[in-house]
VEXKEDREN-575703 format. One record per residue (C-alpha): x, y, z. Coordinates in steps of 0.25 Angstrom, whole numbers, padded with zeros to 4 digits, always signed. Example, Ala and Ser with C-alpha at 12.3 -4.5 7.8 and 13.67 -1.06 7.14 Angstrom:
<nodes>
+0049-0018+0031;+0055-0004+0029;
</nodes>
This chain:
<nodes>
+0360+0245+0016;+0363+0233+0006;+0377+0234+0009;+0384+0224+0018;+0396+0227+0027;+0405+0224+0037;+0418+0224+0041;+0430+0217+0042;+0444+0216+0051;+0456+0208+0056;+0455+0206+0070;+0468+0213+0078;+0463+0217+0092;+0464+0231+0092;+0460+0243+0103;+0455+0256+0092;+0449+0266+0102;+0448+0270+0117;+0435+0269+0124;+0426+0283+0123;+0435+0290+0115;+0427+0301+0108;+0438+0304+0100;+0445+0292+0097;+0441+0292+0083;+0439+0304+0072;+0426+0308+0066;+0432+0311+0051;+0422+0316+0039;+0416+0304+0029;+0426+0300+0017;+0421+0304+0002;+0417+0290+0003;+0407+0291+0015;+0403+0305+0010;+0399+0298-0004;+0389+0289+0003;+0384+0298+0012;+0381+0309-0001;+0374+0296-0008;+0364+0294+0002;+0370+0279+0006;+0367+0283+0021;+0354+0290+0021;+0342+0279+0023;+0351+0277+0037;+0348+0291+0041;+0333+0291+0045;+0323+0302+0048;+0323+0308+0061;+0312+0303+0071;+0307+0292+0061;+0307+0279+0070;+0312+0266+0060;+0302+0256+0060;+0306+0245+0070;+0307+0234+0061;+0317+0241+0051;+0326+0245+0062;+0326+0232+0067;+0331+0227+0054;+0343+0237+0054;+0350+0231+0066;+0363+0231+0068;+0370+0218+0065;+0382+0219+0075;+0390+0210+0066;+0394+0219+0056;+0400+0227+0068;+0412+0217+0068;+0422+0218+0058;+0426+0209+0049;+0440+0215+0044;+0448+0227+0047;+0443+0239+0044;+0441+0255+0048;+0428+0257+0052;+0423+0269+0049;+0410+0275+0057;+0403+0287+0049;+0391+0298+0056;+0380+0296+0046;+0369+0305+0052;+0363+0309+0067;+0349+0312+0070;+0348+0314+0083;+0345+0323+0094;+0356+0317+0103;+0371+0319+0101;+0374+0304+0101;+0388+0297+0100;+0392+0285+0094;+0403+0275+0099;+0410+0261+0095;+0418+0250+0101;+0423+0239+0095;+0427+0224+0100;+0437+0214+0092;+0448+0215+0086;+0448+0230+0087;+0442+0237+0100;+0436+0248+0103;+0433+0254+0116;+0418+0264+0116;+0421+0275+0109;+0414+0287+0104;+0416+0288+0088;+0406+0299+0086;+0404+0309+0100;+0393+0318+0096;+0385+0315+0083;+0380+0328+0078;+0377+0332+0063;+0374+0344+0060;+0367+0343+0045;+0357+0336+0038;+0366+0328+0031;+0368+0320+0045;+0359+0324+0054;+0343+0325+0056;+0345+0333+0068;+0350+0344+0062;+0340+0356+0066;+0345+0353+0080;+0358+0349+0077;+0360+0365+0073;+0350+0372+0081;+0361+0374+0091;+0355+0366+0102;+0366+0355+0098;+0377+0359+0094;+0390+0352+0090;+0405+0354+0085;+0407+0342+0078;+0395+0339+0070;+0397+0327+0060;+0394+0324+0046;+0387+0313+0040;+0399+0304+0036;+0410+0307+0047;+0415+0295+0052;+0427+0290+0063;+0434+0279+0060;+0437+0268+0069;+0450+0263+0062;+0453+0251+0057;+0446+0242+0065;+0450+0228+0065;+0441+0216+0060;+0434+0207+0072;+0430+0219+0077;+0415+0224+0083;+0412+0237+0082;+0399+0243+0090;+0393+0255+0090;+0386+0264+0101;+0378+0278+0100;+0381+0285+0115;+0364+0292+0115;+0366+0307+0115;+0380+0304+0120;+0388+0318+0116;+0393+0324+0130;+0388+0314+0138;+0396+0305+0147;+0387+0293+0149;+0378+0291+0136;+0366+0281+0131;+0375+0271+0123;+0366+0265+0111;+0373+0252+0104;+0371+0247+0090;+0370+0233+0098;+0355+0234+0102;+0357+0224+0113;+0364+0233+0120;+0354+0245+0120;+0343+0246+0129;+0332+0236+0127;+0341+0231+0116;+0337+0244+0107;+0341+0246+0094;+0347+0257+0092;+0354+0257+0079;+0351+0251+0066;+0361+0247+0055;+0363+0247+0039;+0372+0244+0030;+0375+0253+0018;+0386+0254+0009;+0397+0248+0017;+0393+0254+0030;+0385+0250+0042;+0375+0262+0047;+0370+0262+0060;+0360+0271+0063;+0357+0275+0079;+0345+0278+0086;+0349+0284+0098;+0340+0285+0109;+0339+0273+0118;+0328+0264+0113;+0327+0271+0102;+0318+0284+0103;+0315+0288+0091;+0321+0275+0082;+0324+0284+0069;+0339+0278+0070;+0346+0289+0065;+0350+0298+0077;+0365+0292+0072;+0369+0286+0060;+0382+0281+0058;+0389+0271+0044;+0400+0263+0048;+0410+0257+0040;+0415+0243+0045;+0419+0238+0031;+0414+0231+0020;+0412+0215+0021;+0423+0211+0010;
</nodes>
């Protein structure tokens, strides 16, 4: 958590992605670099146990600081599936303002896992009551490019969003939410920024791990 990052860029105004596009961007499979962190255990106080509500006050403490979504220099940012523990099959999108822009776009269309190593869910997940073709991995990320420095990026979960045409958008900006819910909290560890979702509006059962996500915005140099 003790590790401190942010990004950086020159600013040059340009357009990366069309709005909604599911498939604007490739899920690819972690790197050996990735994979390495995710085998040493970096990631796993992030993942929490299913139904256990966070005491308040601590995830209070892990708000996002919207900051360290604008970038400071160029750089590719990289967003990586962590883990799911969820009933819903959520979605989880990005747009980006400054120096590069991006329209709404899904990144992730249906976030399914199908083993323990990603997923708390995973009775259910292969009862055959939910199934899916495309189930991720922990690690698997899409890459958004070289994005450009001066640039904001923001996040959005679309609630139990897979196959339906109108979703319950969720925001890491809490003002934004409902009542001004929190609905993600934030943490930083070994070069990445984790965002961890609770995905029911207002927050249901406030364990904040129904998705989990690392995102590499680059290190401060």
């Amino acid at each position: 958590m003790k590790s401190t990052i942010l990004a950086a860029f020159t600013a040059v105004t340009t357009t990366l992605a069309v709005a909604g596009s599911a498939a604007a961007f490739t899920i690819q499979r972690a790197d050996e670099h990735f994979q390495g962190l995710i085998n040493s255990g970096v990631f796993n106080d992030y993942i929490h146990t299913e139904y256990q509500a966070l005491d308040p006050s601590f995830v209070s403490s892990r708000q996002l600081d919207l900051s360290k979504l604008t970038l400071d220099f160029n750089h590719e940012v990289k967003v990586h599936f962590l883990s799911e523990g969820a009933w819903y099959r959520n979605q989880l999108g990005v747009s980006a303002t400054g120096a590069t822009t991006i329209s709404d776009t899904i990144l992730f269309d249906d976030i399914v896992c199908l083993t323990s190593s990603c997923s708390t869910h995973i009775g259910y997940r292969n009862s055959g009551n939910d199934p899916t073709a495309n189930a991720l991995q922990a690690g698997d990320f899409v890459s958004l490019g070289t994005v450009n420095g001066g640039t904001t990026l923001d996040f959005f979960l679309n609630s139990d969003g897979y196959g339906r045409s109108n979703p319950t958008r969720l925001y890491v900006d809490s003002s934004r939410n409902r009542n001004g819910f929190q609905q993600v909290m934030a943490y930083e560890q070994s070069g990445y920024l984790v965002l961890a979702f609770e995905d029911i509006v207002g927050g249901g059962d406030r364990d904040y791990n129904d998705v989990v996500f690392a995102l590499d915005i680059g290190r401060k140099i």
